[in-house]
C-alpha positions in Angstrom: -4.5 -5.9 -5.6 -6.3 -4.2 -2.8 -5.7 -4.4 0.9 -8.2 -3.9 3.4 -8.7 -0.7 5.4 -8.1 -3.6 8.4 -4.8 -4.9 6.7 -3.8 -1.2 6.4 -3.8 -0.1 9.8 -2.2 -3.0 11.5 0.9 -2.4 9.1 0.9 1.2 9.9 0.9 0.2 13.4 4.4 0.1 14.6 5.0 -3.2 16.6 5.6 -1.6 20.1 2.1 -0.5 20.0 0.2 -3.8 19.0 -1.7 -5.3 21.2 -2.7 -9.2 21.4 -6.3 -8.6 22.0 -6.9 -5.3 20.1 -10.6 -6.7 19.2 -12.6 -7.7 22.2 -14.3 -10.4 20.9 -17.3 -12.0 22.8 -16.7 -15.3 24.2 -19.2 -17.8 23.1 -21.4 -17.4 25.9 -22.1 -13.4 24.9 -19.9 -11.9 27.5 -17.3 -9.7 27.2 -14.0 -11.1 28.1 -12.1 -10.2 30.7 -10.0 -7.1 30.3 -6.6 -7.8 29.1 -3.5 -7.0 31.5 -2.5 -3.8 31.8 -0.2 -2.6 29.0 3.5 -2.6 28.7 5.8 -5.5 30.4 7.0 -5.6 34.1 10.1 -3.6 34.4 13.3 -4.8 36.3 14.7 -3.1 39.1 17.2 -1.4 37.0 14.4 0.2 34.9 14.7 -2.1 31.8 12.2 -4.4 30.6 12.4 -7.8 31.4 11.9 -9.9 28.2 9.7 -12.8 28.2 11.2 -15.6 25.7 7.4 -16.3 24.4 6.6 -12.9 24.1 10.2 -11.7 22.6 9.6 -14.1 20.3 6.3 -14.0 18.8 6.8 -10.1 19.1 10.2 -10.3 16.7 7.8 -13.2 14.4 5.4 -10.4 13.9 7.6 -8.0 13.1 9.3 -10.3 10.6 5.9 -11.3 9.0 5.3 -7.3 9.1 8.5 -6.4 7.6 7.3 -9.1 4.7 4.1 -7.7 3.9 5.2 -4.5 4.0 7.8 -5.5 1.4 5.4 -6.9 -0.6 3.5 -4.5 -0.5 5.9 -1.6 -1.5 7.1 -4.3 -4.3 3.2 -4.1 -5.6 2.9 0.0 -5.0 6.1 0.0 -7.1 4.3 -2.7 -10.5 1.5 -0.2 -10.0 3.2 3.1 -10.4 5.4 1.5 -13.3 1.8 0.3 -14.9 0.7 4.1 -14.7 3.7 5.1 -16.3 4.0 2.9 -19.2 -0.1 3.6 -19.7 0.2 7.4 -19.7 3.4 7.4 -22.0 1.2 4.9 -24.2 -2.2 7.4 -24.2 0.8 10.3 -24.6 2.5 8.4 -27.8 -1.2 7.6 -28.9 -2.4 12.0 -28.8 0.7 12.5 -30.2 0.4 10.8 -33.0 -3.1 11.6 -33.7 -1.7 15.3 -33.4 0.6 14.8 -36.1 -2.0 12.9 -38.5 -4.3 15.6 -38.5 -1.5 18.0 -39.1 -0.7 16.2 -41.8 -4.4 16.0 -43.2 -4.6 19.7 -42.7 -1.4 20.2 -44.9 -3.0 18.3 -47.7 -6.2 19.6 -47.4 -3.9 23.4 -47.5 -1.8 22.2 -50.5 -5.2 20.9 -52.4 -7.2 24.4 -51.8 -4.0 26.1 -53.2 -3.9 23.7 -56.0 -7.7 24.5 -56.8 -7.0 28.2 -57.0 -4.5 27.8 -59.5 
């Protein structure tokens, strides 16, 4: 399971900072499209931003659908690093015992050269 570098960065993008039209993509005549708005939202008098329903919430759906695949994603991180685990404490169990065979082998071969002496 691999993301792409593209997938990445968007989710380490926190959602203040996205942007609807990160890419500019040519329109289908070859031009560039028109500059987007200028960024952040109209503030009230008082200072606060006023929210825009539409915006508020496709804003709080992509931080939902973010909050998801970041899940995911820590749920997959997390079957890797148990996969890594369970294979290095398999090759570990697997030197070990090879370890312990050839000492064994070496203590016959020990016992039979003092046997032959005899």
């Amino acid at each position: 399971f691999q993301l792409s570098e593209d997938v990445v960065n968007r989710m380490k993008e926190s959602p203040q900072s996205k942007r609807p039209n990160q890419r500019s993509p040519r329109s289908s005549n070859g031009a560039a499209p028109s500059p987007p708005p200028a960024e952040g939202k109209p503030k009230s008098p008082t200072g606060t931003v006023s929210p825009s329903r539409k915006s508020s919430a496709a804003e709080q759906e992509l931080y939902r659908r973010y909050e998801r695949e970041h899940a995911l994603v820590q749920e997959e991180l997390l079957r890797l690093a148990k996969r890594e685990r369970e294979a290095a404490s398999e090759a570990l169990n697997t030197a070990l015992q090879r370890e312990r065979n050839n000492a064994n082998e070496e203590r016959q071969r020990a016992a039979q050269l003092v046997s032959y002496k005899k």
